[in-house]
N, C-alpha and C positions, 0 to 999 in steps of 0.2 A: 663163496665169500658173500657175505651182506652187504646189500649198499653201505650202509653206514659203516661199514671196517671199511670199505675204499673210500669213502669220503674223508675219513680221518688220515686214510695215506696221504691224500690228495693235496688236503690242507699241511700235512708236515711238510711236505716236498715243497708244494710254493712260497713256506714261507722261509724254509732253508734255499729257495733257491730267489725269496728277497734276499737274503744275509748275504747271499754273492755278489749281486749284483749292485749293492750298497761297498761291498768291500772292492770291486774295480779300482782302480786308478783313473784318471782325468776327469772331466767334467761330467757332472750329477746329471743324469737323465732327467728331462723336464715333463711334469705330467707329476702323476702321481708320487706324493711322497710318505716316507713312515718311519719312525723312529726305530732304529735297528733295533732297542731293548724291546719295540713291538711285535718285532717277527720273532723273535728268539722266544720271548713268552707265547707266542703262538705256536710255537712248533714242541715248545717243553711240553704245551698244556697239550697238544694233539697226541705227541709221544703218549702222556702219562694217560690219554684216554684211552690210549690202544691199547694198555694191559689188560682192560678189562672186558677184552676181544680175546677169540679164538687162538690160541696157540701158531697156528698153520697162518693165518690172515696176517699174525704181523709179524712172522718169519718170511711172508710173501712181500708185504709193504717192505721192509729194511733189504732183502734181496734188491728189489727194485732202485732203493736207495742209492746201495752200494755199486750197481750196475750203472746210475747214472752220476754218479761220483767220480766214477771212474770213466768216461766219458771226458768227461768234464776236464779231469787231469789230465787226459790224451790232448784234449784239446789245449788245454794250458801250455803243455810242454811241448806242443808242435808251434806254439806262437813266441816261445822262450827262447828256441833252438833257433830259429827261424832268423835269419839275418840280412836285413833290406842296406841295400845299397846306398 
């Protein structure tokens, strides 16, 4: 894979994994801020660069995706279930 096909993974992932961290519940993380329609348009325009990448490279990047999506909802629904006394 070329650098640049995993850089453009790289950039889709962090900035889908701004979109999450903005859509949390309670108080806004202090430090760094950015307009949710910012990350969304960075990860369309990352997506839409990857087409014109190798077939294999961003069947590799969206595996990765989905892998850690999926993670993620494990972890979601073990803090859902999850009940404090």
């Amino acid at each position: 894979m070329h650098p640049g096909q995993q850089l453009l993974g790289v950039f889709f992932v962090v900035n889908l994994a701004l979109i999450a961290i903005k859509r949390r519940r309670g108080p806004a993380p202090s430090g760094f801020r950015v307009p949710t329609i910012v990350a969304g348009l960075g990860a369309l325009a990352s997506l839409s660069l990857m087409v014109f990448v190798h077939p294999r490279a961003f069947l590799t990047v969206m595996a990765m995706v989905v892998l850690g999506m999926s993670f993620m909802g494990m972890r979601w629904m073990g803090r859902s279930t999850s009940s404090t006394p």
